[in-house]
Gaussian input, Z-matrix of N, CA and C with variables (Angstrom, degrees):
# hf/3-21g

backbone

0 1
 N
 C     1     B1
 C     2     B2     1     A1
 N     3     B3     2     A2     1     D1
 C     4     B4     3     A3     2     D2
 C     5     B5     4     A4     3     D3
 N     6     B6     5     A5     4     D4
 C     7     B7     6     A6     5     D5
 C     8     B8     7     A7     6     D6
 N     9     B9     8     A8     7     D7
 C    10    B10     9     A9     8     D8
 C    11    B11    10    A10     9     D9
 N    12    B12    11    A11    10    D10
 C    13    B13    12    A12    11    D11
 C    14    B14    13    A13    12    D12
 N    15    B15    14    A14    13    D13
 C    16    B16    15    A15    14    D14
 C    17    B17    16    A16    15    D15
 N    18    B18    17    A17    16    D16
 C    19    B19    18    A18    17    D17
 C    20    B20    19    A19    18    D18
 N    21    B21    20    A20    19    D19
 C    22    B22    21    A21    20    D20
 C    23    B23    22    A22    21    D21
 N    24    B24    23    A23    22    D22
 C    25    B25    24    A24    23    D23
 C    26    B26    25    A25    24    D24
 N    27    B27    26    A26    25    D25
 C    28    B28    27    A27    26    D26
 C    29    B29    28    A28    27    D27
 N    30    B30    29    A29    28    D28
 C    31    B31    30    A30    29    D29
 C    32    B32    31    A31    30    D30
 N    33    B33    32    A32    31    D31
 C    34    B34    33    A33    32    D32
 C    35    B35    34    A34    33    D33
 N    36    B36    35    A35    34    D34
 C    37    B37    36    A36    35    D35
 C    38    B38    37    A37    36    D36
 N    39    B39    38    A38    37    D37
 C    40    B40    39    A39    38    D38
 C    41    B41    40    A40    39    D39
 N    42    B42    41    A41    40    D40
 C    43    B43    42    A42    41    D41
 C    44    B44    43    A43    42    D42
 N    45    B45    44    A44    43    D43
 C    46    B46    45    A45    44    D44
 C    47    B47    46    A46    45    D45
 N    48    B48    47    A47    46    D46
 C    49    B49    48    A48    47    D47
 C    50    B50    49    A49    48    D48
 N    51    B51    50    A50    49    D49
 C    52    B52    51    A51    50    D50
 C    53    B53    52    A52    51    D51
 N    54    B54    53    A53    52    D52
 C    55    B55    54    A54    53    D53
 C    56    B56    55    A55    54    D54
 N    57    B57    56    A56    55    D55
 C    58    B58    57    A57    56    D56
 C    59    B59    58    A58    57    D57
 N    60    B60    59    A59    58    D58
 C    61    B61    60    A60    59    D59
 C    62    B62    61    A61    60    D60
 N    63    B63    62    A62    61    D61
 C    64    B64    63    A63    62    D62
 C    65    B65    64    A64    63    D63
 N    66    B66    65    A65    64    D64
 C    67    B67    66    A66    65    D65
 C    68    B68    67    A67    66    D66
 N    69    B69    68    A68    67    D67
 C    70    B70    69    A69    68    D68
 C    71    B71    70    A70    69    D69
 N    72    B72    71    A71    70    D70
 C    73    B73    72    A72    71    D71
 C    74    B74    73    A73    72    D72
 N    75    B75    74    A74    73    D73
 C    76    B76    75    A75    74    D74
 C    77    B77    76    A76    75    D75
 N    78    B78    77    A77    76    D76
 C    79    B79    78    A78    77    D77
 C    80    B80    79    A79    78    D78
 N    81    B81    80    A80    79    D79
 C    82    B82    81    A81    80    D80
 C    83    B83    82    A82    81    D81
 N    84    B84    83    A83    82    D82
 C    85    B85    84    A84    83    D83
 C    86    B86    85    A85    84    D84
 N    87    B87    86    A86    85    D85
 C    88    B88    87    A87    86    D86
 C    89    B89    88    A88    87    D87
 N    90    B90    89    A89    88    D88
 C    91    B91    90    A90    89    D89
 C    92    B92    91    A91    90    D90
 N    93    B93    92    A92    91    D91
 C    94    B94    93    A93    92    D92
 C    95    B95    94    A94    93    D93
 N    96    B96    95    A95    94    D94
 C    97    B97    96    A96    95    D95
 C    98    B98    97    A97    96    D96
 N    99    B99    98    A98    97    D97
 C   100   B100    99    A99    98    D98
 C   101   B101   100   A100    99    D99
 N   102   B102   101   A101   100   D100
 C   103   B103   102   A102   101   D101
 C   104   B104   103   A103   102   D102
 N   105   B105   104   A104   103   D103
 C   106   B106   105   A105   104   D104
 C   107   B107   106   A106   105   D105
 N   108   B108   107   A107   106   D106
 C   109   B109   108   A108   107   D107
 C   110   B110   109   A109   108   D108
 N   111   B111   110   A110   109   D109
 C   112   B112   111   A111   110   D110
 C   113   B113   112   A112   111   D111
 N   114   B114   113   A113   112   D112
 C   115   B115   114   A114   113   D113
 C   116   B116   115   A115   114   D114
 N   117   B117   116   A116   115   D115
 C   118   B118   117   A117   116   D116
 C   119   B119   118   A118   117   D117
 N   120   B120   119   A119   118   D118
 C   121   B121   120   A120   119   D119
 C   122   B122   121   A121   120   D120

   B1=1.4547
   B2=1.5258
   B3=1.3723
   B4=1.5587
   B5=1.5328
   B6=1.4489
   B7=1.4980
   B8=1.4519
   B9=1.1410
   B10=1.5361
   B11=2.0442
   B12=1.0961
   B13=1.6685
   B14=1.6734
   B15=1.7207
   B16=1.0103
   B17=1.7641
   B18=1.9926
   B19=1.1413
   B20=1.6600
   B21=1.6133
   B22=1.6213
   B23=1.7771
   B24=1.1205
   B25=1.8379
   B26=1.1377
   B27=1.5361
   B28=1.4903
   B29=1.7586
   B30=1.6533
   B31=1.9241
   B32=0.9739
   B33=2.1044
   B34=0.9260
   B35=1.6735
   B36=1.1797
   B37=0.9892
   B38=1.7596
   B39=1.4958
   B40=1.7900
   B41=1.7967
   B42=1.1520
   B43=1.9686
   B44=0.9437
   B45=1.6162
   B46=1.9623
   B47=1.8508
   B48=1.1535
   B49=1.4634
   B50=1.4880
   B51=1.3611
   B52=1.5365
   B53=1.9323
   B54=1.1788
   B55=1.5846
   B56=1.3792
   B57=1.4959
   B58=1.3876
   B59=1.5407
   B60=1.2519
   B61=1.9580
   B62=1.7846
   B63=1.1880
   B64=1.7004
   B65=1.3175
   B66=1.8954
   B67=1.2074
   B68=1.7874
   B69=1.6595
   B70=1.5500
   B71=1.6437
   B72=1.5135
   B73=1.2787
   B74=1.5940
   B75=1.6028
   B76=1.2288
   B77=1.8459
   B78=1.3094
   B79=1.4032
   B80=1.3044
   B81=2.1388
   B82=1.4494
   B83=1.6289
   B84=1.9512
   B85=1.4792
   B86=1.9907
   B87=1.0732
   B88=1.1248
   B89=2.0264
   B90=1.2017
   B91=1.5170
   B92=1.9052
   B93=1.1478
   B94=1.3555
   B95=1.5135
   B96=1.5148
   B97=1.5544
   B98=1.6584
   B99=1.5291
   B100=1.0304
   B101=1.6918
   B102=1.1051
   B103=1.9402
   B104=1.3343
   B105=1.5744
   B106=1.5779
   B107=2.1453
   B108=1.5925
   B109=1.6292
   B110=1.4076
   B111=1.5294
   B112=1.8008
   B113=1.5202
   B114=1.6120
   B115=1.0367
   B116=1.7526
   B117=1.7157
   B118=1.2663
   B119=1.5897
   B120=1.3176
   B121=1.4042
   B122=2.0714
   A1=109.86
   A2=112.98
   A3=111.16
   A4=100.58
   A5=96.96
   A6=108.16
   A7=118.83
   A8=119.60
   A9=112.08
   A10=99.89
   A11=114.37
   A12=127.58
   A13=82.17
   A14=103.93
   A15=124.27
   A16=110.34
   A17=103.30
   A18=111.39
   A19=113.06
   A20=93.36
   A21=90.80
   A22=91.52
   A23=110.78
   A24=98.85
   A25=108.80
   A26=126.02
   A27=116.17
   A28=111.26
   A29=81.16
   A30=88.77
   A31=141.11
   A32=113.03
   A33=98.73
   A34=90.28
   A35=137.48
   A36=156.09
   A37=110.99
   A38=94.57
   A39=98.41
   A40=84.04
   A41=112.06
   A42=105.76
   A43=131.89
   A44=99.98
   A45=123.30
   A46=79.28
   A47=140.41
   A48=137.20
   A49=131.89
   A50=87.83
   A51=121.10
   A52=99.79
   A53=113.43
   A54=95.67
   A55=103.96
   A56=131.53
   A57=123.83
   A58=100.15
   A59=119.22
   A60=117.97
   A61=94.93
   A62=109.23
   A63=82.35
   A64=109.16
   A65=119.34
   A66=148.81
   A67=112.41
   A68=103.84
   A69=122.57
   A70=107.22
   A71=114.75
   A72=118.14
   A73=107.78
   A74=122.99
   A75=107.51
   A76=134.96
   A77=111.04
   A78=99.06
   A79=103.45
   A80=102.86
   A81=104.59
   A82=137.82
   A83=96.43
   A84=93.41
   A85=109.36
   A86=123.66
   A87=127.47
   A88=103.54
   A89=118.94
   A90=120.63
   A91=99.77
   A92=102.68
   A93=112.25
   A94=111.44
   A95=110.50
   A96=106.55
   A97=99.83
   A98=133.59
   A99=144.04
   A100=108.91
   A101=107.02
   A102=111.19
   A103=123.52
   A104=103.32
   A105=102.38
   A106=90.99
   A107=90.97
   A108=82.96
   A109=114.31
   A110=102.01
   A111=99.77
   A112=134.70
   A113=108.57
   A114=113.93
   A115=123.62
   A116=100.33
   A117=104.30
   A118=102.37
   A119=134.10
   A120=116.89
   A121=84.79
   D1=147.99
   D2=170.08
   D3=-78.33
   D4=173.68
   D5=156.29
   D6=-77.64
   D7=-16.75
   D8=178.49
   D9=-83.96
   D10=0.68
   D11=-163.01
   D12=-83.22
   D13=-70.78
   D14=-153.01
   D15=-47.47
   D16=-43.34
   D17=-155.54
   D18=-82.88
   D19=-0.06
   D20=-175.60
   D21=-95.32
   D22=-24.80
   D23=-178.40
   D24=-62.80
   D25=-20.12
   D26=-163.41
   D27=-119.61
   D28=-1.32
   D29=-164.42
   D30=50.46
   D31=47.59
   D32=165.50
   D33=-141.26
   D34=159.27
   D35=164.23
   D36=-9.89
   D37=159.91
   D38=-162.68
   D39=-81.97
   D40=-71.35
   D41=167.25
   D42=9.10
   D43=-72.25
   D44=-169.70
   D45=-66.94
   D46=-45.72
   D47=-176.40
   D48=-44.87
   D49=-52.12
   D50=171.66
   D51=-68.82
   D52=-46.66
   D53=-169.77
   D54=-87.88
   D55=-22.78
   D56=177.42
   D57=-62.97
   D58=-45.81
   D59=-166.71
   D60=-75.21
   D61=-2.70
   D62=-173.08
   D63=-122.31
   D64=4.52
   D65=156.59
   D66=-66.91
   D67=-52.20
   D68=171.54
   D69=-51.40
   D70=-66.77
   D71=-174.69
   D72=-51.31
   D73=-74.85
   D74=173.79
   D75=-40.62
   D76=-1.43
   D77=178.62
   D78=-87.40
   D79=-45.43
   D80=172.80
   D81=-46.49
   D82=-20.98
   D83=176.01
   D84=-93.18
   D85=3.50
   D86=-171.78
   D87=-65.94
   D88=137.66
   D89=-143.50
   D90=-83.50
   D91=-24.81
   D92=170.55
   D93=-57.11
   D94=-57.89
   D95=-163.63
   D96=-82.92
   D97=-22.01
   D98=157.29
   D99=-33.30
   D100=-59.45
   D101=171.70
   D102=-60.72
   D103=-29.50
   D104=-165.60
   D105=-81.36
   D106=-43.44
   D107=-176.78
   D108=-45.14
   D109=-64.40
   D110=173.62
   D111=-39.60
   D112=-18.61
   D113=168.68
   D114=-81.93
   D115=-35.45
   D116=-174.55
   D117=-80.21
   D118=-21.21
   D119=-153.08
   D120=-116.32

């Protein structure tokens, strides 16, 4: 899906899209939750 896909399902802008997915990724790279993943998976 694009982000402009995404932003009409949720109604809000391709942007607000772009900063929620690039808000998501940085938590996932944060080194803490990085361990817990490695631990859980």
């Amino acid at each position: 899906h694009t982000l402009d896909q995404i932003g009409r399902t949720f109604g809000v802008s391709r942007e607000r899209i772009r900063q929620i997915e690039e808000r998501a990724l940085n938590k996932l790279r944060h080194p803490i939750r990085i361990r817990k993943l490695k631990d859980f998976l």
